[in-house]
N, C-alpha and C positions, 0 to 999 in steps of 0.2 A: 504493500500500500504506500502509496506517496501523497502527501500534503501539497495541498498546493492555495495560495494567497493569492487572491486576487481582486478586482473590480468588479461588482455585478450590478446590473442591472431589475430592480424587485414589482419594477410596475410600468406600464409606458409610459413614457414622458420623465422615468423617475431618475432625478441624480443616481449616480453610481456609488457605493456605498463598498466597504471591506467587504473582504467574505474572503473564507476557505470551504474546502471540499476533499474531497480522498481519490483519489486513482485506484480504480482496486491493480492488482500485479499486471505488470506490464506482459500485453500477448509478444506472443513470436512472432509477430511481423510489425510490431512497433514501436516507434521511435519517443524518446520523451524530449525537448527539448527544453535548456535552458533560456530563457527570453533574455534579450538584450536589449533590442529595441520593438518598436512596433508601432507602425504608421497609425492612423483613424482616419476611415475612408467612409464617404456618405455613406454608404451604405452601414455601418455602425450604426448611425444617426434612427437610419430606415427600421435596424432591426429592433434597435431600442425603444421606439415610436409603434413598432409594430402596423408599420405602414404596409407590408408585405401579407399582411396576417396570418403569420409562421413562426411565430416567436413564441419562445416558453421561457418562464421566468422561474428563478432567477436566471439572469442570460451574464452571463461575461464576455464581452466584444473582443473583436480585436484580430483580424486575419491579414494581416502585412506585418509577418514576425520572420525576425533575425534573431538565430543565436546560438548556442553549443550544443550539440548532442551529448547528453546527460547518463544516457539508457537506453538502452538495444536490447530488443526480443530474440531467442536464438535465431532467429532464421530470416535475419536483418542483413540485406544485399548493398556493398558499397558503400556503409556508411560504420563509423568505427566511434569512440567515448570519443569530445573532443575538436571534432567536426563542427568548422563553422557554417552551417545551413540556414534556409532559410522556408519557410511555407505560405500558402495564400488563401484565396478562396474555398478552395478543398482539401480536404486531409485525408480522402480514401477517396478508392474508387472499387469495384467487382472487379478488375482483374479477368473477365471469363468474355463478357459480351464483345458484341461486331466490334462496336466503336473502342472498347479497351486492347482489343485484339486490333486494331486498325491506326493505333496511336493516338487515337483521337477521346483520350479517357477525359477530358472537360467535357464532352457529351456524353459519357455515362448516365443510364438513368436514374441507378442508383452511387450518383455519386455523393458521397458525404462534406455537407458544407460544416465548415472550420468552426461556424456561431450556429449553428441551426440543429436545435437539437443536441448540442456538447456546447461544453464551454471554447475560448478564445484566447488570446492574446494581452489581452489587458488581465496577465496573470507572473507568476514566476516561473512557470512550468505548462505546455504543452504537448500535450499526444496525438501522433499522427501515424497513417499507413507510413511506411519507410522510403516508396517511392514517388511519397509526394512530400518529400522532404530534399530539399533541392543543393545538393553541396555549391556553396558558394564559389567562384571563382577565386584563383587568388587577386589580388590589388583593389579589391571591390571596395570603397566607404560603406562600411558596416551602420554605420551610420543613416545615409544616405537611401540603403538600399532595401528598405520593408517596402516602402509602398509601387517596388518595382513588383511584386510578387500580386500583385490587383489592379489598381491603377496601369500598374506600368504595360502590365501582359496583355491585358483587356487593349490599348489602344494598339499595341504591337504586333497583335496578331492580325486583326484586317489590314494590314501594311501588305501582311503574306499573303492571305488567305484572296484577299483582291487581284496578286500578280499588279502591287504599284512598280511603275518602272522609275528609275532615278531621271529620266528624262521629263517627267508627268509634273503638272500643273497642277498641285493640291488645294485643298482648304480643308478648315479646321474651325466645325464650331462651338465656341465657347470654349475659354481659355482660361480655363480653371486647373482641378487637380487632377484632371484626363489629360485633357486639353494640353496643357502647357509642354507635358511630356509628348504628344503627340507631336507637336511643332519641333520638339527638340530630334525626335528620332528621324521626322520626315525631311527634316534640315541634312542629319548626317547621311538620309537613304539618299538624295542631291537633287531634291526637289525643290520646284518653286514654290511657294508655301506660304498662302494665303490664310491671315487669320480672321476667323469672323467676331466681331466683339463688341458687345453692349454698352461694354464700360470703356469711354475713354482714357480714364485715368492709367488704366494699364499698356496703353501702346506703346511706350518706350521702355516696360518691360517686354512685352514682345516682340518688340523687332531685337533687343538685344538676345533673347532666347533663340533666334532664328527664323521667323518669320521674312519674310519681303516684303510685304506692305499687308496692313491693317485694314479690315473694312467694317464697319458699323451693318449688324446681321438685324436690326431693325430700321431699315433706309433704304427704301424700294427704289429708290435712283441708284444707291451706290451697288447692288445688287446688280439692276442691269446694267449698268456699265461696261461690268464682266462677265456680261451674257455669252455662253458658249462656249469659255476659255478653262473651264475645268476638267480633268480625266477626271478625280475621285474628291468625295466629299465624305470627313468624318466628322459625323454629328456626336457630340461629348455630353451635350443637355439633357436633362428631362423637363424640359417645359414645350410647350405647344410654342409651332413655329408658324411662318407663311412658308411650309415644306416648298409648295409651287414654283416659288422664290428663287430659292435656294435650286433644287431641279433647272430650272432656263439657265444657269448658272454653270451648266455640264456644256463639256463636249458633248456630240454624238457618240454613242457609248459608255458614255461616263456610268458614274454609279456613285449612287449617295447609301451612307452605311453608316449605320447608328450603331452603339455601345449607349448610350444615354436610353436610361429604364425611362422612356416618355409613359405616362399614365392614359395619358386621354390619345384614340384615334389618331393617326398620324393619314388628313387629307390631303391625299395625292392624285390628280385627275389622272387616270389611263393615255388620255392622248399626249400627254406630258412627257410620257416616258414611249410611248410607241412610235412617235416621231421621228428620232433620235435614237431609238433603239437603247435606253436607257435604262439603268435596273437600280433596285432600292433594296439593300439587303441588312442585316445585322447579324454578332454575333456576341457570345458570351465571352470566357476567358482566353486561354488555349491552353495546349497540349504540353506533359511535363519537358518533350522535347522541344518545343520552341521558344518554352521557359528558361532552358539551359542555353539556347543558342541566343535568348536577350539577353541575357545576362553578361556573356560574353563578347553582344555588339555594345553595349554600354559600356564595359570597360574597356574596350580597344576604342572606342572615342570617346571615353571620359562623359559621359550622358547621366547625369544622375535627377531625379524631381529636386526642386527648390524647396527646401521644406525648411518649417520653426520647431524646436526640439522644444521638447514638456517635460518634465519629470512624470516619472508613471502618478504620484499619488496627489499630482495633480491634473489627472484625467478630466474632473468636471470641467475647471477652467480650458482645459485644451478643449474638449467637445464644448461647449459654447464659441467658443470662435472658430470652431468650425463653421455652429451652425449661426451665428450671426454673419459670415460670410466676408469674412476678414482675413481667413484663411491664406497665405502668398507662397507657396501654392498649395503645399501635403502639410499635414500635421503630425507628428513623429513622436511618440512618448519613448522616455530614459528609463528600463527597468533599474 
């Protein structure tokens, strides 16, 4: 049995409060890890809020975790006491089905999320399958690099899974805690890389992040201005857009692809995209392998999120400026 200290969540909306709990004996295929650091990504916010409606409380948040391997199950593959790792969205997956057999274990049906139904991050101590426990590169900022394992993967993989080419015309909406990293990866992928952005106050953050020019994503002029001149468009928000907008905004062929959990409808007229031959796609995280391979285009060009560091046992404070929206860009708690 192993104790474990941490943050929990007792009610929606409820500040985070101490708490401990027990591990009963660690199985033979997993990993414990020590926490070191660990990001808070809206979706924290969402589960604590119980906006999802899939939260069980007490909840302990927290799935952008770096840190040591503590404890191995016999029958723990590549990873040894000691091992700096790191974990994300998911901490298991079957192992058996099409898509785990197909490398593609982020569409698992039964894959297991990190807060959903187990505890998280916002602790001293996490348990995870062993293969979604991700041995870090070496030269990485440990520091730096929780919220690569959510944020970071989530806008990473439609980079691949689209086929962008480094000669391609992008955009990027909303440039936040997705967002920001998005511009930075598609800057090194050597794209031209259009930001879309509500707030002015950040465009001399973003053009220094890599951006080429800044456009204001509510200004129906500045929108068509750049009518036609995009390959791919990645949507980072979850709020209600003028999608139609943004679409005239494609090449022929292009493709607009959300990662932003939009709630309400996303109106997009048919002949918008059938003109053009245009297509509107999304996707969830990705795969342990392309996990490994971001990890390792990060550190061969120095790409990490902008983030303000918290001490963990001042989680409340950090989750309020998250959600007051002050955030520049990840928020990062200090176990």
């Amino acid at each position: 049995m192993t104790k474990v200290n941490a943050y929990s969540a007792n009610e929606p909306a409820g500040k985070l409060e101490a708490f401990q709990f027990q591990l009963p004996n660690i199985g033979n295929e997993e990993v414990d890890i020590k926490v070191h650091y660990c990001g808070v990504c809206h979706s924290d916010l969402s589960m604590i809020n119980n906006e999802w409606g899939m939260t069980q409380y007490p909840l302990v948040p927290g799935h952008e975790i770096v840190g040591e391997v503590q404890a191995i199950g016999s029958e723990v593959k590549g990873l040894k006491v000691g091992d700096k790792v790191g974990m994300g969205w998911y901490s298991a997956s079957c192992m058996h089905c099409n898509q785990c057999m197909d490398g593609k274990q982020h569409l698992c049906g039964t894959a297991e999320g990190t807060i959903i139904g187990r505890h998280g991050g916002f602790a001293d101590t996490v348990r995870g399958h062993w293969s979604w426990t991700t041995l870090l590169p070496d030269g990485i900022d440990m520091a730096k690099a929780g919220p690569l394992f959510c944020g970071g993967i989530t806008v990473f993989n439609p980079i691949v899974l689209s086929g962008v080419q480094p000669t391609d015309k992008v955009g990027v909406i909303g440039i936040g805690g997705l967002g920001h990293m998005a511009v930075k990866f598609l800057k090194a992928w050597g794209c031209e890389v259009t930001a879309f952005s509500s707030n002015p106050d950040k465009e001399a953050e973003i053009l220094k992040m890599g951006a080429h020019k800044v456009i204001n994503s509510r200004d129906p002029e500045a929108l068509e201005s750049i009518a036609g001149s995009l390959d791919f468009i990645l949507n980072t928000t979850n709020v209600k857009l003028d999608w139609n907008s943004f679409i005239t905004t494609l090449a022929p062929q292009g493709k607009l692809h959300t990662v932003g959990a939009v709630l309400e409808p996303m109106e997009i007229p048919a002949f918008s995209l059938i003109a053009g031959e245009k297509s509107v796609g999304g996707s969830p995280l990705g795969s342990i392998a392309l996990t490994r391979k971001m990890l390792e285009f990060c550190v061969r060009h120095d790409i990490y999120p902008t983030v303000e560091e918290f001490k963990m046992e001042n989680v409340n404070e950090a989750l309020k400026h998250l959600h007051d929206g002050k955030a520049r860009f990840r928020v990062v708690l200090k176990a």
